[in-house]
Each structure stands twice: as structure tokens, then as C-alpha cells.
C-alpha positions as CSV (number, residue, x, y, z in Angstrom):
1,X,96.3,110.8,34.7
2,X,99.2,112.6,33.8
3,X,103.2,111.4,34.3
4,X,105.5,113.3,36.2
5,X,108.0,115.0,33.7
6,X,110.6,114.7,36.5
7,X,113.1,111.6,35.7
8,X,112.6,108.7,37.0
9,X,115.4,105.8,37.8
10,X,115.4,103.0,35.9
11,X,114.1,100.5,38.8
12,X,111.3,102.8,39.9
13,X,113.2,104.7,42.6
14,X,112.3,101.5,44.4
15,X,115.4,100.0,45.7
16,X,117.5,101.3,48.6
17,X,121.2,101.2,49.2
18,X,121.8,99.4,52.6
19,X,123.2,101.4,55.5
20,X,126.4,102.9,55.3
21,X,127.1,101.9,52.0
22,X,129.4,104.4,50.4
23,X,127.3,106.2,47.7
24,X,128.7,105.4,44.5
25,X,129.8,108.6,42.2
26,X,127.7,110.3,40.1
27,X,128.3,109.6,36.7
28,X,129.2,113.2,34.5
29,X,128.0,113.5,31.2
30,X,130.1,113.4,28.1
31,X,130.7,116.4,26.0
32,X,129.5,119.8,27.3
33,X,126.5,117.9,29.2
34,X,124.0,118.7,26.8
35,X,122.7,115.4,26.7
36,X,122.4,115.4,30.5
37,X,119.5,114.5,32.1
38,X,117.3,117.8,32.3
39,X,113.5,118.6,33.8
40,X,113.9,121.2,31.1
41,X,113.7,119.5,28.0
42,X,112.0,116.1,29.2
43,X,109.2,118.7,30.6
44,X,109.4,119.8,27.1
45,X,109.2,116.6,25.2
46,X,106.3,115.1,27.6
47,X,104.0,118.6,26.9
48,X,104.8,117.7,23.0
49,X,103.4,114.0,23.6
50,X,100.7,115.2,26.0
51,X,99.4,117.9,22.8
52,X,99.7,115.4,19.8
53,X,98.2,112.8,22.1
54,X,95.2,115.4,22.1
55,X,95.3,115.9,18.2
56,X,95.5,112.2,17.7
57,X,92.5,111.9,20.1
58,X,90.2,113.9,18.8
59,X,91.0,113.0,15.0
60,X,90.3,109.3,16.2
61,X,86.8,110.4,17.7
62,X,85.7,113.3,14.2
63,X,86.4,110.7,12.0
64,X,83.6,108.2,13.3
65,X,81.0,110.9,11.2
66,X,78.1,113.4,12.3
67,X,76.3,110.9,13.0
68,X,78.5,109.2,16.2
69,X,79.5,112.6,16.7
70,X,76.5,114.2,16.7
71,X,76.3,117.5,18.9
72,X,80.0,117.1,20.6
73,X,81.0,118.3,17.3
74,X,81.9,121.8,17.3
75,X,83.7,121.4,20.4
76,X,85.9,118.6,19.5
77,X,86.4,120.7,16.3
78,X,87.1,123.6,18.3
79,X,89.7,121.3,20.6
80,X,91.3,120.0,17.3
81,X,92.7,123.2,15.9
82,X,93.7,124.8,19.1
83,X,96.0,121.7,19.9
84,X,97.5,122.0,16.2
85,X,97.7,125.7,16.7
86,X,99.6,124.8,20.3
87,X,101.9,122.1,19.1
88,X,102.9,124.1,16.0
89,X,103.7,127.0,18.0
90,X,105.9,124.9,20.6
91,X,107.8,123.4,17.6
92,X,108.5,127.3,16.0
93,X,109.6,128.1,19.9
94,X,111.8,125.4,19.8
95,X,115.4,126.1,18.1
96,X,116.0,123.8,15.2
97,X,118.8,122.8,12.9
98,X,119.6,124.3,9.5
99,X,118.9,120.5,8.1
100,X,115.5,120.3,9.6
101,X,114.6,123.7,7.7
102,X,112.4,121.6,5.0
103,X,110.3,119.8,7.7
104,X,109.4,122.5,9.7
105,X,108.4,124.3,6.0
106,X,106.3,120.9,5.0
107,X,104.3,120.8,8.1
108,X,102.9,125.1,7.9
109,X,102.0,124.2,4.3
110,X,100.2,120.8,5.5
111,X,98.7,122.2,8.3
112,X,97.3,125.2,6.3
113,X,95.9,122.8,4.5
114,X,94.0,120.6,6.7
115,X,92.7,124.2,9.0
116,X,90.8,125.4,5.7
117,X,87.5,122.7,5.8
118,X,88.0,123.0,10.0
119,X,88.1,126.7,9.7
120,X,85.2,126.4,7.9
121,X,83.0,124.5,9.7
122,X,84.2,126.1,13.0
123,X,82.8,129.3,11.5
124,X,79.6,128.3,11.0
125,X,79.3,126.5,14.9
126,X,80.4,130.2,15.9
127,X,78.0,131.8,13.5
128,X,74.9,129.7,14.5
129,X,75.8,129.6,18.2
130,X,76.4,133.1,19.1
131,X,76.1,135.7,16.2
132,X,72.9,135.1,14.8
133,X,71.4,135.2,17.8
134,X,72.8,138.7,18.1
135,X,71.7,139.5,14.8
136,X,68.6,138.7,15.5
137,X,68.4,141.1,18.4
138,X,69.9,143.9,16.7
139,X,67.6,143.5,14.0
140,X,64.4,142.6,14.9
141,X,63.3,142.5,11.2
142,X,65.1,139.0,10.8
143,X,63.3,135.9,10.8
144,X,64.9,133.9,13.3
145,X,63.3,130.3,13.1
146,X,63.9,131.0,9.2
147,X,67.4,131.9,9.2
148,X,68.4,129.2,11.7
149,X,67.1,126.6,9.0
150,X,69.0,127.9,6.1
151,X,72.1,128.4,8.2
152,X,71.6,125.2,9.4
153,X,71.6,123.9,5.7
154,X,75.0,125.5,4.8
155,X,76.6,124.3,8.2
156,X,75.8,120.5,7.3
157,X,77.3,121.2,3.5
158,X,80.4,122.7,5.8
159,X,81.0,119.9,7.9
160,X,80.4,117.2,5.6
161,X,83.4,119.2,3.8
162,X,85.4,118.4,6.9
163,X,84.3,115.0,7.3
164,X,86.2,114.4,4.3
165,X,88.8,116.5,4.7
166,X,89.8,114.2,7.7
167,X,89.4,111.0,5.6
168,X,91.7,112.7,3.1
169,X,95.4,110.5,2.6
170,X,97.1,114.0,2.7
171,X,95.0,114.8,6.3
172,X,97.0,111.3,7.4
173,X,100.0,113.3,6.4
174,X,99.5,116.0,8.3
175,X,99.1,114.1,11.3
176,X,102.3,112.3,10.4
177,X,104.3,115.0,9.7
178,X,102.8,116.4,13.5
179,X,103.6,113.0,15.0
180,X,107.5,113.4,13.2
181,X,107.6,116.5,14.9
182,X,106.8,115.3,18.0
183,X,109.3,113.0,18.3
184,X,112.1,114.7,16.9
185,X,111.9,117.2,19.7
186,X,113.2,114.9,21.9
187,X,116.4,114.5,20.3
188,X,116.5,118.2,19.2
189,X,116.3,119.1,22.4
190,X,119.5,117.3,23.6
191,X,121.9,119.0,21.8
192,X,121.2,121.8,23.6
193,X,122.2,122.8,27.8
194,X,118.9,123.3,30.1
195,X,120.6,127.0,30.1
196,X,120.9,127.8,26.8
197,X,118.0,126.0,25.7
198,X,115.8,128.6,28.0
199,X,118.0,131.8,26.8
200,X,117.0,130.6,23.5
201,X,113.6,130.0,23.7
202,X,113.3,133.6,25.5
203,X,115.2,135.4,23.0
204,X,112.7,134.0,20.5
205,X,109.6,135.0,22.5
206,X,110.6,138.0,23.2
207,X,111.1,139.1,19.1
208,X,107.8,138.2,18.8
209,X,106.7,139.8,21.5
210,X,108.7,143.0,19.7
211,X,106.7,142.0,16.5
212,X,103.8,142.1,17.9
213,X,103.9,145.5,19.8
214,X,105.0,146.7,16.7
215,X,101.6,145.7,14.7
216,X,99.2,146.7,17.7
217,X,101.1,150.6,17.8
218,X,100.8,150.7,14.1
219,X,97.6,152.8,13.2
220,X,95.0,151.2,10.8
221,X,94.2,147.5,11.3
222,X,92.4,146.6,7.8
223,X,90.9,143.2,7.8
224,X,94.2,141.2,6.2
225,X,96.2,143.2,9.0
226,X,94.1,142.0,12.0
227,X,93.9,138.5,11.0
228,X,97.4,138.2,10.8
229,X,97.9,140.0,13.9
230,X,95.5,137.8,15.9
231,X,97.4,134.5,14.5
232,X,100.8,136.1,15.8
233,X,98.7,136.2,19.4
234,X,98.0,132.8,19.1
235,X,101.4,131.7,18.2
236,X,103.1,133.9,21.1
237,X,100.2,132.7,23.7
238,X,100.8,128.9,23.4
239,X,104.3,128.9,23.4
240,X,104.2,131.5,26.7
241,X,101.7,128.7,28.2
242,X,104.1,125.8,27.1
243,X,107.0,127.5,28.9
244,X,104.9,128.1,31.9
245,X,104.1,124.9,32.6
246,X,108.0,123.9,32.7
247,X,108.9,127.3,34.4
248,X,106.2,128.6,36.8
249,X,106.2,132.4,36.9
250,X,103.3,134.8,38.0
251,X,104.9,137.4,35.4
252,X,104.6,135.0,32.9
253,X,101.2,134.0,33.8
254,X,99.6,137.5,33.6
255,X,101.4,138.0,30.5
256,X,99.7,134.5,28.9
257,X,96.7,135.8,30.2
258,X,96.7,139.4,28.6
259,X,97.5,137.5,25.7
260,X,94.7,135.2,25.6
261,X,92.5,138.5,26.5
262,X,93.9,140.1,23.5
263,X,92.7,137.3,21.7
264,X,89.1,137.1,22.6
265,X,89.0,141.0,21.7
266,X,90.0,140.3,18.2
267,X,88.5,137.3,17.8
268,X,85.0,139.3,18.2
269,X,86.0,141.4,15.5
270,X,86.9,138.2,13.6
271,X,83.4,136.8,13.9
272,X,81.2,139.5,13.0
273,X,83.8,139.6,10.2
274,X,82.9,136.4,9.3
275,X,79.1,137.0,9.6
276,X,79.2,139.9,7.6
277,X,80.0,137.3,4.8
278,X,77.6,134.2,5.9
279,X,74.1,136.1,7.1
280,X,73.8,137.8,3.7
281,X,72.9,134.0,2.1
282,X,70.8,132.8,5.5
283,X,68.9,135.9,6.7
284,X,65.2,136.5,6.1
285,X,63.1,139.8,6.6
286,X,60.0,139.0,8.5
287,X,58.6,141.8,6.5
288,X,59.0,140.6,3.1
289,X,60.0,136.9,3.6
290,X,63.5,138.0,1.0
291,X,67.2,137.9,2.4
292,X,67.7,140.8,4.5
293,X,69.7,143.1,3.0
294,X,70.1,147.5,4.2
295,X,68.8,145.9,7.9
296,X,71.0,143.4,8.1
297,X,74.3,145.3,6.9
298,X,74.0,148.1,9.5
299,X,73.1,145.1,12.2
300,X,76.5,144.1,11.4
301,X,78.3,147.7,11.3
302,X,77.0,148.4,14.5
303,X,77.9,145.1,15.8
304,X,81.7,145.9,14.6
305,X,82.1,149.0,15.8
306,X,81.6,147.8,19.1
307,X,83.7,144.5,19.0
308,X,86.7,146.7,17.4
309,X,86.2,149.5,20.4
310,X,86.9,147.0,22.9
311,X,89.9,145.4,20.7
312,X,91.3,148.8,21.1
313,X,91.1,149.1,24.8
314,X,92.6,145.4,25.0
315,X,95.5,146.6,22.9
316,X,96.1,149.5,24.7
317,X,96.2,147.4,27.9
318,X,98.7,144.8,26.3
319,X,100.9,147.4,25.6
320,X,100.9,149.3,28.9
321,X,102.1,145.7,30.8
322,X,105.2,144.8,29.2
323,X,104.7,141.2,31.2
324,X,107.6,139.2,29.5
325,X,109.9,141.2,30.6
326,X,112.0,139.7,33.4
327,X,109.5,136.8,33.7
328,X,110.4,133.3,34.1
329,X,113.7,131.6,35.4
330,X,114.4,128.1,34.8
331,X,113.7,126.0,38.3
332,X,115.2,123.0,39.3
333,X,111.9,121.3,39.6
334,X,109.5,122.2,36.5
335,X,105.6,121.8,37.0
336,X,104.0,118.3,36.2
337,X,103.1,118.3,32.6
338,X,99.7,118.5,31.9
339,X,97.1,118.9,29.1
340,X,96.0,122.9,29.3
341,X,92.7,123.8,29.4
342,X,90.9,124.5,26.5
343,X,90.9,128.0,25.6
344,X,88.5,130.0,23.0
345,X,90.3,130.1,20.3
């Protein structure tokens, strides 16, 4: 069960004045009432808590090994990097000091770090799950049962990888560093008005927004290109869903949701990418009991052609539905903080 992100009084909201008491006066903040009360930035802070709370979680539970773990595995791994990718995003949405420069810095270069063995192993679960299985179909030449084993074989030497990662000192970092972050939004967050706060956070989402149309109207998306493109997505999509739970707006939902639609599209390309480089090492031909080869490749061209088609028609719909524009207005009463579902990442 969730809090309310709504402020509460320090007795509980419990105790009444007695009948015609004269109401005593509201107190006014000092200064130019940034550090006022504010469903804003409280809503703000209590998402931040609610995401590293998830991160912490799900560390906690990886790091008991495969074998506690066992085949709730690739979802928790899948849950882990999606709440780093959401908290990370939230704290580049969020306007920081000059000073604070170094930190912000330190955490992409940790985090980079500890998404490599995840990465990894997430693209096996992927692989195994739901390409090879396609493969297979598109080539009927591959020996399924086979390949399964030796993909199977590579995948454990993957997430043992990650295993460790997560036992790693500089993985304790990382989570430190998240945690840092975390609770120095709090305070960040107060020198700012509710107002100006929002008209920042806009302004920022809306350049990368602008970034981002930019890329999908620019002709030729080469592999380097696409990847980038697709972590821009993310980055735009979580902090759009972050703001949305603090300032409900239908315009700002559909635009989250062509977002997150945008995503899937690429992230098909992505994993027939990906496959091109893993089935090479696990397929067999049923015919001469070898690695696939000729078979194989134009399994995978085929495959790609068709994932990067509908990538195209997503694009082409993200950029016919300019949904940011106009969307969202700070209300006096911001949505409940909650955990957001789970999305494919």
C-alpha cells in the first residue's frame, strides 16, 4: 500500500478545533515561498522513493543466486533495469545545480556500468524466450531441441556474469550513488516554486521531444543510430510517465503511450539485432547437425525487414501526434504516487 503524496498535518489531521474558535492565520512562507509546502514536489520526491524502493527490492531478491531465484529471474532482471532506466530519467528531468554537475556525471558512468552484465543476460532471456522460437519457424532447417541446449549453455555463463556483477563493491556504489540521488531530490526540489519547477521540467521535455523528432525525420537509421534513438525514447517516456502521475492529463497520457509504442517497434528491430549476433554460436542444421549458417542469416534478414517496416509506420505515427504539446497543467491535487506498471522495456 501506497502513501498519499498529499501533506499531511503533523498530528494526523486528527484533532479538531472546538466550535467557533477563531481559525488561527496561516502561516506564509519565508523568501519567495519556494520552500512552501507543494503536492508538486512532495509527489515528486515520494515517486523517487517509491522507484529506488523498487531497485533496492529487486537487487535484495537477484542477489540470493539462480538458485533461490530460479525461473523469476528474467523478470526481476527485466524489472531491475527498467526502474534504473526510470529513476535516472526523473533525476535528468529534474533541474539541478551547477555544483551537483559531478554527481549527476558519476551516476551515468556507474550505471553504464552495472547495465552491461544485466544487458547481457536480459538478451539472452529475450533471445531464448521469443526469437528462437521464431527462428525456428522461419527456418525449418534448425534444430530446435539442439539449439535450445546450447543457448541454454551460454545463457547460464551470462547470468552467472551478472550474479557477480551484483556482488561487485562498485555495484554497491551504484546503488548508493541511486540512493544519493534519491534523496537529494527532496531538497533540490525546494529551491524551486511548484510553478516554475513545472515550466521547467516542460521546457526540458519538450527539447527532447524536439531531439527526438529530429532523429526519427532524419533518413537512414544504421544500427549505432537506432540504439541511441530508442534510449532517447526511454528517457523521454519515463520522465512523461513520472509527470503524469503528479499532473493527470489525457494529452499527456496518449503521448506516453505513443512513446512506449515507439518503443516496442524498435525494440523488435533491437532483438533480431541481437540474434543476428547470438544464433550464429547456438543454431544447428537438422540436415548436417553443423551451425546453421546461409539458412540462418536470411531467417534473420527476413525477420528484420519486417520488424524495421513496422518501426517505420510507428515513427510516422509519433510524428503526425505532436501529443506534448499543450498537455499537462499543474493541479492542485496531484494523483496518489504509485509504483507504474512494468512496461517492456
Amino acid at each position: 500500500m501506497t502513501r498519499s503524496t498529499k501533506p499531511t498535518a503533523a498530528n494526523g489531521g486528527g484533532a479538531r478545533e472546538p466550535a467557533g474558535a477563531t481559525p488561527a492565520p496561516r502561516a506564509r512562507p519565508e523568501g519567495n515561498g519556494a520552500g512552501a509546502p507543494s503536492p508538486l514536489r512532495d509527489g515528486l520526491h515520494a515517486v523517487a522513493a517509491i522507484w529506488f524502493g523498487e531497485i533496492h527490492g529487486r537487487v535484495r531478491r537477484l542477489r540470493e543466486g539462480d538458485a533461490a531465484v530460479g525461473q523469476a529471474a528474467p523478470d526481476l532482471i527485466h524489472d531491475l533495469r527498467i526502474y534504473v532506466r526510470r529513476l535516472c530519467a526523473l533525476s535528468d528531468l529534474l533541474p539541478r545545480p551547477a555544483d551537483r554537475q559531478p554527481l549527476r556525471r558519476a551516476l551515468r558512468r556507474e550505471v553504464a556500468w552495472a547495465m552491461q552484465p544485466l544487458s547481457r543476460a536480459r538478451d539472452w532471456d529475450v533471445f531464448m524466450a521469443d526469437v528462437l522460437p521464431r527462428l525456428c519457424e522461419a527456418a525449418p532447417d534448425i534444430d530446435r531441441e539442439v539449439s535450445l541446449r546450447r543457448a541454454g549453455a551460454r545463457s547460464d555463463v551470462a547470468h552467472a556474469e551478472m550474479y557477480a556483477s551484483l556482488r561487485n563493491g562498485r555495484f554497491d556504489g551504484m546503488v548508493r550513488l541511486l540512493r544519493e540521488r534519491s534523496d537529494e531530490m527532496h531538497a533540490a526540489l525546494a529551491e524551486r516554486k511548484p510553478k516554475a519547477l513545472y515550466r521547467a521540467m516542460r521546457r526540458r521535455l519538450e527539447r527532447w521531444d524536439a531531439a527526438l523528432r529530429g532523429r526519427l525525420e532524419a533518413e537512414g537509421q544504421g544500427a549505432r543510430r537506432e540504439h541511441q534513438t530508442r534510449i532517447e525514447i526511454k528517457r523521454l517516456r519515463y520522465a512523461s510517465e513520472a509527470l503524469l502521475q503528479l499532473c493527470p492529463s489525457r494529452r499527456l497520457e496518449r503521448y506516453a503511450k505513443g512513446l512506449a509504442d515507439l518503443q516496442a517497434a524498435l525494440g523488435g528491430t533491437q532483438d533480431l539485432r541481437t540474434a543476428a549476433r547470438l544464433a550464429p554460436d547456438t543454431c544447428v542444421s537438422l540436415a548436417t547437425g553443423k551451425l546453421a549458417r546461409q539458412g540462418l542469416d536470411d531467417a534473420c534478414r527476413h525477420l528484420r525487414r519486417q520488424a524495421q517496416a513496422e518501426a517505420r509506420k510507428a515513427g510516422r505515427r509519433f510524428l503526425r501526434a505532436p501529443w506534448l504539446r499543450g498537455a499537462g497543467k499543474p493541479g492542485p491535487y496531484p494523483h496518489r504516487a504509485r509504483p507504474t506498471q512494468t512496461p517492456d522495456s
